[in-house]
Every structure is written in C-alpha cells, then in structure tokens.
C-alpha positions as CSV (number, residue, x, y, z in Angstrom):
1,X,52.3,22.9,-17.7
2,X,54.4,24.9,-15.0
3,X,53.2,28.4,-14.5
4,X,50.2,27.8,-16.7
5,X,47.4,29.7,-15.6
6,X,44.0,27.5,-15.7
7,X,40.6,28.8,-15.5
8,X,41.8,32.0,-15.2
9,X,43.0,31.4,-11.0
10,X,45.0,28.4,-11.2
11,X,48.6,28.4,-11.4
12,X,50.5,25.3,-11.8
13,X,54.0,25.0,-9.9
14,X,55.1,22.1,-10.0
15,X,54.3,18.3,-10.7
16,X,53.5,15.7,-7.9
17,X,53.0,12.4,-9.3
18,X,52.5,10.7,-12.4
19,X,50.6,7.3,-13.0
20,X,49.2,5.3,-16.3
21,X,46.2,7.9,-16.2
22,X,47.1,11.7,-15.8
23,X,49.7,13.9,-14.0
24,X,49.0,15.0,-11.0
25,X,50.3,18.7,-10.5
26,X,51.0,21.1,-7.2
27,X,49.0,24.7,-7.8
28,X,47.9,27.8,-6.2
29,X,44.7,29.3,-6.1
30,X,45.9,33.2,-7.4
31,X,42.4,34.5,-5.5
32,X,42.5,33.1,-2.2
33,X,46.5,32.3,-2.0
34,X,45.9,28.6,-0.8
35,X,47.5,25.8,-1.9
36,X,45.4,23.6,-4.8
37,X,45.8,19.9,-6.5
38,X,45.5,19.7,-10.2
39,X,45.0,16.4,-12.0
40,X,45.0,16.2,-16.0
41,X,44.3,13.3,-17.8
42,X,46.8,11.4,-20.4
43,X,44.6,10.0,-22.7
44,X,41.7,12.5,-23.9
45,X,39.4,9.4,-24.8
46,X,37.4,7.9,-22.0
47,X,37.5,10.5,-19.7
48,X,37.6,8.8,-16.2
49,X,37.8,12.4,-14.4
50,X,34.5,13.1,-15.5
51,X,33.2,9.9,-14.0
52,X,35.5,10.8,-10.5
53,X,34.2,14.5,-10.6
54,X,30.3,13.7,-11.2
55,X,30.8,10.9,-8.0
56,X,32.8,13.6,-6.0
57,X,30.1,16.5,-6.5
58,X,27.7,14.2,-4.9
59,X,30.0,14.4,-1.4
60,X,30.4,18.3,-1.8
61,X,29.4,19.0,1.1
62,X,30.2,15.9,3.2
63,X,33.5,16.3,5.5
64,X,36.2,13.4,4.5
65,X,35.9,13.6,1.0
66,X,37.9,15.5,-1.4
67,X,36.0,18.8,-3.4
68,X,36.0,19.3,-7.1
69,X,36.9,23.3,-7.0
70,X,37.0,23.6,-10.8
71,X,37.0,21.6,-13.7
72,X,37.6,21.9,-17.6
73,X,39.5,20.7,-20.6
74,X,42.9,21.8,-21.6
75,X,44.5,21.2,-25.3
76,X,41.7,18.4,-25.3
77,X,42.6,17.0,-22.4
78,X,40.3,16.7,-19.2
79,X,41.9,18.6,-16.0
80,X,40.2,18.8,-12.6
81,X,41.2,21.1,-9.5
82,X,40.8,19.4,-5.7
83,X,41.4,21.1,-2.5
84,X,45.1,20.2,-0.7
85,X,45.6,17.6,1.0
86,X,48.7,14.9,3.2
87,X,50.6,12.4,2.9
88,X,49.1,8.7,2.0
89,X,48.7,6.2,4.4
90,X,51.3,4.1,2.4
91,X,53.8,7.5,2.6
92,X,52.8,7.4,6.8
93,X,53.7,3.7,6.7
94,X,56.7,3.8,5.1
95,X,57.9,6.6,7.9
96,X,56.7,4.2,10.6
97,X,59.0,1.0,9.6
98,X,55.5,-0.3,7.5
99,X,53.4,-1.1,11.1
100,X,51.3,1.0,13.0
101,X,50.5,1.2,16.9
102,X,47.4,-0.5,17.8
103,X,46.3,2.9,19.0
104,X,46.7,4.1,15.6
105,X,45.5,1.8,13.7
106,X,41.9,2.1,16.1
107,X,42.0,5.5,15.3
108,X,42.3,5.0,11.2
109,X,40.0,1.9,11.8
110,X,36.8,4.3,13.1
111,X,37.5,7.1,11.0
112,X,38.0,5.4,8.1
113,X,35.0,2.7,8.9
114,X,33.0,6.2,9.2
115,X,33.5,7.4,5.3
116,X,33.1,4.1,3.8
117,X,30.0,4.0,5.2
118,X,29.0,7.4,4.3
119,X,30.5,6.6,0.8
120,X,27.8,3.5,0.5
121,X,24.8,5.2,2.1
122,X,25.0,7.3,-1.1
123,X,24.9,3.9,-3.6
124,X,28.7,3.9,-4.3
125,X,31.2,1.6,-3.4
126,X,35.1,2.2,-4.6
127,X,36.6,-1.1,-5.9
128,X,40.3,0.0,-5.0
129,X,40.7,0.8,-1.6
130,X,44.2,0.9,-0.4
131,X,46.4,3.3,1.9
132,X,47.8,4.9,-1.2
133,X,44.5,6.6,-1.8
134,X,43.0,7.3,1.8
135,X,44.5,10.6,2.3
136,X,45.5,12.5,5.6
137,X,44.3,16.0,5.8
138,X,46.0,19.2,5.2
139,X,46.6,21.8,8.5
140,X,43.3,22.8,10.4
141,X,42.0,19.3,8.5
142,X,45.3,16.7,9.8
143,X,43.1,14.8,11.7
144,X,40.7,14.0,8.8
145,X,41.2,10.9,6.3
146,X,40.4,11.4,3.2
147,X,39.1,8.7,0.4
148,X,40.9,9.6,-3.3
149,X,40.8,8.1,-6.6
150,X,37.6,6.8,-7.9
151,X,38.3,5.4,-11.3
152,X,36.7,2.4,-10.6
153,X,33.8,3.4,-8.3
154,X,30.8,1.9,-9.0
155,X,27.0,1.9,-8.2
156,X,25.3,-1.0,-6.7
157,X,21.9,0.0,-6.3
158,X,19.5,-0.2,-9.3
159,X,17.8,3.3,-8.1
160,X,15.4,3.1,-10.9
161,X,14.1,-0.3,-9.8
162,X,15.7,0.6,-6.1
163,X,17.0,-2.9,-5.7
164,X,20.5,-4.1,-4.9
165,X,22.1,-5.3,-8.5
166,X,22.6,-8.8,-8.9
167,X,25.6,-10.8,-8.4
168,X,27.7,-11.3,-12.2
169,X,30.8,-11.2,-13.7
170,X,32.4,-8.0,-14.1
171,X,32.3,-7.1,-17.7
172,X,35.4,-4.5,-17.6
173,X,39.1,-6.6,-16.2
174,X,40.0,-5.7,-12.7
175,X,43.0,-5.2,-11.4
176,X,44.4,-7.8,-8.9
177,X,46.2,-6.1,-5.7
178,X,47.3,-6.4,-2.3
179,X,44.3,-5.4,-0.8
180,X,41.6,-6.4,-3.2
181,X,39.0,-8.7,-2.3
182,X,38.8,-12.6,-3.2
183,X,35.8,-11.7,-5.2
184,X,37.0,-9.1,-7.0
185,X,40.0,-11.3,-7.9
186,X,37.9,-14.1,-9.1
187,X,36.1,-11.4,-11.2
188,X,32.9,-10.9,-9.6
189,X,31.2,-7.0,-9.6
190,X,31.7,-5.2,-6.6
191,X,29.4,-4.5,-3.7
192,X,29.9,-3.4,0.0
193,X,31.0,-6.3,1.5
194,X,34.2,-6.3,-1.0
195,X,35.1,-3.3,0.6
196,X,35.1,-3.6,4.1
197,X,37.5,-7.2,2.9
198,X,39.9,-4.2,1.5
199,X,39.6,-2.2,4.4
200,X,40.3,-5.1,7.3
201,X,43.4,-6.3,4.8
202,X,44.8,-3.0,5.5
203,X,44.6,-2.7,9.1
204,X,45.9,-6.4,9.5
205,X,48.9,-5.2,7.4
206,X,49.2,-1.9,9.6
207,X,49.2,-3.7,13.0
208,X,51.1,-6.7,11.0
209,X,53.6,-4.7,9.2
210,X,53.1,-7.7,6.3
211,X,50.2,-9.6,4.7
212,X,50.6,-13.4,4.1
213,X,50.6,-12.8,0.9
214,X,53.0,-10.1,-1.2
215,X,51.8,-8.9,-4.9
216,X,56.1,-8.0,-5.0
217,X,56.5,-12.1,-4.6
218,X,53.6,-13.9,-5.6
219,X,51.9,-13.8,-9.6
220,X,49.2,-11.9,-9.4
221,X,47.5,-14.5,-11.9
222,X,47.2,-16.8,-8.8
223,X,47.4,-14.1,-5.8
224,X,43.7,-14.7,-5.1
225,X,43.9,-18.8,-4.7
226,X,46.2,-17.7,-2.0
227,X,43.9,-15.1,-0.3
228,X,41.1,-17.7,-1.0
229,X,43.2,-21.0,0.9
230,X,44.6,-19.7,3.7
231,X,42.3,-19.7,7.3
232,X,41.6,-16.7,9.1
233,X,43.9,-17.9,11.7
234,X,46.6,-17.3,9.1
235,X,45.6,-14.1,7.7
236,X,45.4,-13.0,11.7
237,X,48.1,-14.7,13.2
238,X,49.8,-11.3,14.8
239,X,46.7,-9.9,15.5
240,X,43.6,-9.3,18.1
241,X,41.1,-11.9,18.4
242,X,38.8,-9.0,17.1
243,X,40.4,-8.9,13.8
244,X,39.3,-13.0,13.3
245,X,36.1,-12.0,14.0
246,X,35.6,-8.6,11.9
247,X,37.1,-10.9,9.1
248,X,34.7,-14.0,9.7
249,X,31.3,-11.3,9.8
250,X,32.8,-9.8,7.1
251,X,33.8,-12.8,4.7
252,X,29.8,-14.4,5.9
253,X,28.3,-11.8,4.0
254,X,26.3,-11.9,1.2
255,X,26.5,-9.9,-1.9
256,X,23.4,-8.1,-1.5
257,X,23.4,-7.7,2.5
258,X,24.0,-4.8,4.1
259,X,26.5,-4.6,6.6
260,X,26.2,-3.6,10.6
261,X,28.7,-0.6,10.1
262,X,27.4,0.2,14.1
263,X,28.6,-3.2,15.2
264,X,32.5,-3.0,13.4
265,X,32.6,0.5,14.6
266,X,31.8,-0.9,18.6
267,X,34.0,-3.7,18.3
268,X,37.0,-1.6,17.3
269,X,36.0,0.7,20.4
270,X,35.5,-2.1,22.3
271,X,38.6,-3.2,21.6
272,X,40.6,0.2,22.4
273,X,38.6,0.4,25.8
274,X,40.3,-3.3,26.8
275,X,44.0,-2.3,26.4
276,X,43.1,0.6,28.1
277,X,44.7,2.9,24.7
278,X,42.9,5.9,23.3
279,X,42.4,5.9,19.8
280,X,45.0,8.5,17.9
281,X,47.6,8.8,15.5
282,X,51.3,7.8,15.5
283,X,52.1,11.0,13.7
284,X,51.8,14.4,15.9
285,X,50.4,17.5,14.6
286,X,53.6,20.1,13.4
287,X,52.9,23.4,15.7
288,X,55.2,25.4,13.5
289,X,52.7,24.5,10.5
290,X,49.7,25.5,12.2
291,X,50.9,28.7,13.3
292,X,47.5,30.9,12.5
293,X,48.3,32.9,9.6
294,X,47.2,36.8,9.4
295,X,47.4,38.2,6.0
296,X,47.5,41.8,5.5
297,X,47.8,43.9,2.0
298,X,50.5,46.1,1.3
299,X,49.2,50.0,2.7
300,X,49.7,47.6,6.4
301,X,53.6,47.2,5.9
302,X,54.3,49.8,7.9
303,X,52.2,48.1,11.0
304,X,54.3,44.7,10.1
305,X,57.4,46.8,10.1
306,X,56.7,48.6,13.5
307,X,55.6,45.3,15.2
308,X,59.2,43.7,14.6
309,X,60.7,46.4,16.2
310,X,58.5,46.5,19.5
311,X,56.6,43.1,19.4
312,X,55.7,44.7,22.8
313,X,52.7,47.2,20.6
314,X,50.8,43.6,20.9
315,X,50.3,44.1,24.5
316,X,48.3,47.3,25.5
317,X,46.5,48.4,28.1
318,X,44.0,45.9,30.6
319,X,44.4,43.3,28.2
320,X,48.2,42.5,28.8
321,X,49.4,39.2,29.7
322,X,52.9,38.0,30.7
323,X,55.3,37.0,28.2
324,X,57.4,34.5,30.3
325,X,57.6,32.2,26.9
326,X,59.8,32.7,23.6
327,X,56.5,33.5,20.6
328,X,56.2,33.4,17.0
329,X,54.2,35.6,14.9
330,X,53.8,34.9,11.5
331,X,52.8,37.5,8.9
332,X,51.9,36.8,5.3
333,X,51.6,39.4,2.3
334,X,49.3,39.1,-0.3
335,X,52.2,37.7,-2.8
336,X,53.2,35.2,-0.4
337,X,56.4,37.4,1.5
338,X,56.6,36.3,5.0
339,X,57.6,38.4,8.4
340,X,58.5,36.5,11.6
341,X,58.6,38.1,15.0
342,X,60.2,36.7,17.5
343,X,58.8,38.0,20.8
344,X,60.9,37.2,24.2
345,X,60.6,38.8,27.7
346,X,64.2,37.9,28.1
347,X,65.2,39.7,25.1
348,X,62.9,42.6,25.1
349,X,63.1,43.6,29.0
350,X,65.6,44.9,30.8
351,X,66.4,43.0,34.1
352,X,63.9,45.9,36.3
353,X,60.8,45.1,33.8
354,X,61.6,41.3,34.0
355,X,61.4,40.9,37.4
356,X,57.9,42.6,37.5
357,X,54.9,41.6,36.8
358,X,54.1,43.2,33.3
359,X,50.2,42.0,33.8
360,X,49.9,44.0,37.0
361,X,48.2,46.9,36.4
362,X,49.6,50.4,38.4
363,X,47.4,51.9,40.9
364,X,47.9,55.2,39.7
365,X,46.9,54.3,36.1
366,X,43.1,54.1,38.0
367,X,42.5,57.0,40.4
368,X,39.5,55.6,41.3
369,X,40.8,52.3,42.9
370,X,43.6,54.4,44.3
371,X,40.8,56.6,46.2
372,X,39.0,53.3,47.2
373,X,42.6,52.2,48.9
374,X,42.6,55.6,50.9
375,X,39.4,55.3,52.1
376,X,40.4,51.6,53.7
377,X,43.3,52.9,55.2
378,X,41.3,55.8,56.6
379,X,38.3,53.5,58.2
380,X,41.4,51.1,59.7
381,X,42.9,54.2,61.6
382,X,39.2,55.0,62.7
383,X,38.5,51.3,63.9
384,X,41.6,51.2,65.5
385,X,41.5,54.0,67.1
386,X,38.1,53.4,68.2
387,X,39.0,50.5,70.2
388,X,41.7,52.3,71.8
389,X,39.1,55.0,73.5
390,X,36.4,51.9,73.9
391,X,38.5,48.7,75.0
C-alpha cells in the first residue's frame, strides 16, 4: 500500500505495526499536510473496524479519544483513518527500565481514571485494557492519554430496557493477559468493575516494575487461579497502602454496581498531596518538536529567503525586544521543504549594537518626547534660578 492514495487525500508512507487483525500504516493527510494513522483489516469477513469506528464516532467530540477522520473499503478490505498519535505506555515503560515514578504514575492514574469513566458514562466498557493501547498524545496534545483498540468493547447496559445486563458466561472466548481481570479469565461478560481490575494491575506494575504473576512464565490456561489465590498483600507488596485499598473497593464490587469514580480519583490525589509530589510525567515535553510551525505557499519564498539573511526584519519599530538568546525559526512550505533561521545577537551585531540596548527606543525617532525633555530642562534652569534671586 506505500504511496497509495485513499479517499482521494490519504497517502500511505510507510507501515507501523502489524498484528493477527490488520496493518497498521503511517500516512499524510495531502489537504491539511498533517500527519494521519491508517489501519486496514486482514480478513475482509467480520469486520471488527466497523464495530471500533461506530464506538469511536460516539466520542467524536470528547477529548482523550481517538477520531475516525475517514473510513472505507479497499480491494474488499475494511480501512479506517485516525488522527496521530505517541508512543504506548508499554513503549514509555520499556524507556523507563519497566517502572515509573510515583509522580508519574499519579499523573497516568487521574488521567487515565478520567476517560474510563467517560468511556462507561456512555454504556461501553473495553475488555482489554493494557499500556499497549492507552496512547500518549501527539505535540500540542503530549499531555493527553489516549484509549485505542476496541475490538472487544462491549455494551453493558440494556438501553432498550435501560437496565444493567446480567451476569453470564461470555459466549465469544476471551483472551487471557497480563492485565485482564479474574472474571474475565474465568469467562464471565465484562462490566465496569473488570476494568478498573485492569487498570489498578497496570499501575501496580508501573510503580512495581513486575506483577506477581508473568503471562512470559506462567500458562495462561491457569494464569487466573494465580491472580485469583494470591492476597492483596501479595499483589501490593512494593506498593502504597492506597493501592490495597483501591484493589479491595475495587475486587468488593458487584457486577452491576456502579463504581465511586470521585472517590478513586481523591484517593490518588490524596495520596500525591502526602508525599508532598505533584502529579506529572517522567517523560518531558521535546521543545525542538513543538517549535510553532508557520506555513507559507510558494509566491512568499522570497520573504523566507530575505528573513535568513537579516533575521533582524523580525524586529521593527516599538515592538522590538532584545535578542540576548540563540532562536529558532522554523518555516514549512506547502510540500513539506523546511527553512531554519537561526537568529543570534552575538552573531548578527557588531560589538557597538551589542552593547546597546536594541529595545531602547532613540529620542530623536519621537520629536515629541524630545520637545517634552527640553521643556524640563528649561523649567529646572527657571526653578533654579528662581531660588537663587528668592533664597
């Protein structure tokens, strides 16, 4: 599919990833220049990318989750364009020895808390969670995580009835993995509370760095008995006393009961406030990447070209400020050709103009102010000499 052209705006560069399912391809949107993800379906029977499109459209306008920009079929197939996004938690992990800080894993913790609960107010709950599909955001958005991959989403609400479904034995087999609940091992249906259980497993493993159990080790036939026998003590042992009691509220609810999202949320706030840490990411934000980005067409080449030869042009009149640092200016064309200027006071004034102020503005540039100054100088000489006649 490299350098296919779909629906007309999509052109695919490269491919990302590749799982049982569909490819997963790196693309760019030909009408706005930004950067696109396109996924496209293996098997053409069974379409699960409908399923994950018709769940996403429902969170179109919700901030965390990813948007379906286009969808359509190709040679059969089913294909679906998202918007950009980071690395995976499980890619962030791997970079950070497999733990996170405690102030890290606070921050994913409420953010994170924050979408599965938005993801649930709407009737859904995901089946899969793990740090492979909660997404970090892409420039403006790095702060943001993002929930992927709903393949195995799932309603619980009976909206027609609007009652909570009852409790059964899943009909379709579900797949056993680190982070799954013992419920969903055991083959029970979904509901929220199996979440959250995936979503505390992870953040014990983040602040961990292991889980007493490993899927690489263990059978997965019998993964669950082992989630299922040991103690919360055991699953906790390396961790805050908060984490035993998220787990305990957590593993106490029933299938039907809605959990106190407020309460988790507190308690992992509570916690940050007691070892006196704020709440943030291990990983920093890359300034070079978030350099703003003006485009221009190509009748403004000229302007470009005329800026890298006297980055001082940017500068002009009242509105000139001192250039006592090294900056970057980073141009992009319309196909994609990129101009730096590198602006210096060092480098662009001789040693005169750098010892000056450059945002002090000349008196003569204003004869008005310059008139006010004579007429102070003037009414000093007539004070003074006042007091020289009158003592």
């Amino acid at each position: 599919m490299q350098n296919l052209l779909l629906d007309n705006r999509y052109k695919v560069q490269k491919i990302i990833h590749e799982s049982s399912k569909s490819y997963l391809y790196k693309a760019c949107d030909q009408k706005t220049g930004d950067k696109v993800v396109i996924k496209y379906e293996k098997n053409p029977v069974g379409s699960y990318l409908q399923k994950e499109a018709r769940i996403l459209n429902d969170f179109y306008s919700v901030p965390g989750f990813i948007q379906v920009l286009s969808e359509g079929i190709f040679r059969g197939k089913k294909f679906a364009v998202y918007n950009y996004l980071g690395k995976s938690l499980q890619a962030k992990l791997l970079e950070s020895n497999n733990c996170f800080s405690l102030a890290c894993v606070m921050k994913i913790a409420i953010e994170l808390l924050d979408k599965i609960h938005k993801l649930h107010k709407m009737g859904y709950v995901h089946n899969s969670l793990s740090p492979n599909k909660i997404l970090t955001g892409y420039e403006l958005d790095w702060q943001t995580l993002f929930i992927t991959n709903f393949a195995q989403a799932s309603v619980f609400m009976d909206f027609d009835r609007k009652k909570h479904v009852t409790i059964k034995k899943s009909v379709q087999k579900c797949k056993k993995t680190l982070y799954s609940s013992v419920n969903i091992d055991e083959g029970f249906i979904s509901s929220r509370r199996d979440d959250l259980e995936s979503f505390i497993y992870m953040l014990i493993h983040f602040i961990q760095g292991y889980l007493p159990w490993d899927s690489r080790k263990t059978n997965k036939k019998i993964l669950y008995k082992i989630k299922k026998n040991l103690t919360i003590n055991e699953i906790c042992q390396n961790c805050p006393s908060e984490f035993k009691v998220i787990l305990l509220y957590i593993k106490s609810l029933k299938f039907d009961e809605e959990p106190d999202y407020e309460m988790l949320k507190n308690l992992f706030k509570t916690l940050a406030e007691k070892n006196e840490i704020r709440p943030e990411y291990d990983w920093k934000l890359n300034n070079y990447k978030m350099i703003a980005k003006v485009k221009f067409d190509r009748s403004q080449t000229s302007l470009i070209q005329q800026l890298m030869q006297s980055p001082e042009l940017l500068y002009s009149g009242n509105q000139r400020k001192r250039v006592s640092k090294t900056v970057k200016f980073t141009f992009e064309l319309m196909n994609n050709e990129k101009f730096e200027i590198i602006s210096s006071s060092k480098n662009r004034l001789d040693t005169q103009r750098d010892l000056a102020r450059v945002d002090t503005v000349k008196l003569i540039e204003y004869p008005q102010i310059n008139n006010r100054k004579k007429l102070f100088e003037l009414r000093k000489e007539f004070i003074n000499e006042a007091s020289q006649i009158h003592p």
